[in-house]
C-alpha positions, -999 to 999 in steps of 0.1 A, spaced: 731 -630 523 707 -652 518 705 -677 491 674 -676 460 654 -702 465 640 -696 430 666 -707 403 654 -706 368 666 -733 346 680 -724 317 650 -740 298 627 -718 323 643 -687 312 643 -695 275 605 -705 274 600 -671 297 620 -650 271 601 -668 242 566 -661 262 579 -624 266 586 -624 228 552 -636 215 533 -616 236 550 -589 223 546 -595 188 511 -606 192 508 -567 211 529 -553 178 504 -571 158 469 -563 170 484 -526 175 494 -521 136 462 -536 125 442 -516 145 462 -488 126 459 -505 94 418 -505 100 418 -467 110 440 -465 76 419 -477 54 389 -455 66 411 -428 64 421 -438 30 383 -446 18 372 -414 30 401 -399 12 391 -412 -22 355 -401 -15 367 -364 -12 387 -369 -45 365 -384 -58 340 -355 -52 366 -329 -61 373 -345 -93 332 -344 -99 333 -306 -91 360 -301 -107 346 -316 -144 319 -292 -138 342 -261 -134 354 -274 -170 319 -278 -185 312 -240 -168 342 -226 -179 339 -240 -216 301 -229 -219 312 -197 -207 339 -192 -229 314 -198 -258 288 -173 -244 319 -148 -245 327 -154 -280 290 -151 -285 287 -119 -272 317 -104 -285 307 -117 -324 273 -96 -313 290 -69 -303 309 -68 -336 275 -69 -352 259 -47 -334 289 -23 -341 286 -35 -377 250 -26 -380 255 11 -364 281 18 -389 255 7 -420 228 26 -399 251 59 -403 259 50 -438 223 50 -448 210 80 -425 241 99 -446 225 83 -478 193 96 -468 203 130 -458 220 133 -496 193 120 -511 165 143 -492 188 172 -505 187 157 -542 147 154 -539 145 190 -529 167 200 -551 149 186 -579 116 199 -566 131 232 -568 142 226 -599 109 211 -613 84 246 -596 110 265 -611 103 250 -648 65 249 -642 64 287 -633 87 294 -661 61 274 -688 33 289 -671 48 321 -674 55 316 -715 30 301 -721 48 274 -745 31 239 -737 -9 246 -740 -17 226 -703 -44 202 -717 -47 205 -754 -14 186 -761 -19 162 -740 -57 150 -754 -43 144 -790 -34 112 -796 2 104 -811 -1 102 -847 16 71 -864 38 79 -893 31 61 -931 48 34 -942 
């Protein structure tokens, strides 16, 4: 076999291996901080879209509370309105009871006409002309 012409000196070797090393890292380097870069878009566009969720959410809240109030809205006017029907009934019964008293009393009130008209006991106009008499002190 032949002999290698080529014989690295130990120094050779070391500055090779040194070489190989900080290309190496340099390669490590400019790989991670390409990452890093595509990281921090990634993480800005991240906190955009949190950012936005957070926005949307806040106005779920405002929705939600405004709609809870129209619900207790409608359900104190549906208590009302229930309220009124019930003092609508009352007073339709009141009227009924009342309708039945006023014709009762009209009743009442032709009967007692006829009945004077048919005695005869209050003269219709002559009664009425004379002026009440004071008494004497």
């Amino acid at each position: 076999m032949r002999a290698l012409r080529f014989r690295p000196t130990p120094a050779l070797l070391a500055a090779g291996i040194l070489g190989l090393g900080t290309l190496s890292g340099w390669g490590a380097y400019g790989v991670s901080s390409s990452g890093k870069s595509a990281l921090r878009a990634q993480l800005a566009e991240t906190e955009g879209q949190r950012d936005a969720l957070a926005a949307r959410f806040k106005q779920f809240q405002d929705v939600e509370a405004e709609l809870r109030d129209r619900q207790a809205k409608i359900a104190a006017t549906r208590d009302e309105i229930a309220q009124l029907g019930a003092t609508r009934d009352k007073a339709k019964a009141q009227l009924a009871t009342t309708q039945r008293d006023l014709a009762a009393l009209t009743k009442r009130l032709d009967t007692a006409r006829d009945k004077v008209n048919q005695t005869g006991s209050i003269a219709p106009a002559a009664a009425a002309a004379e002026p009440a008499k004071k008494p004497a002190r």
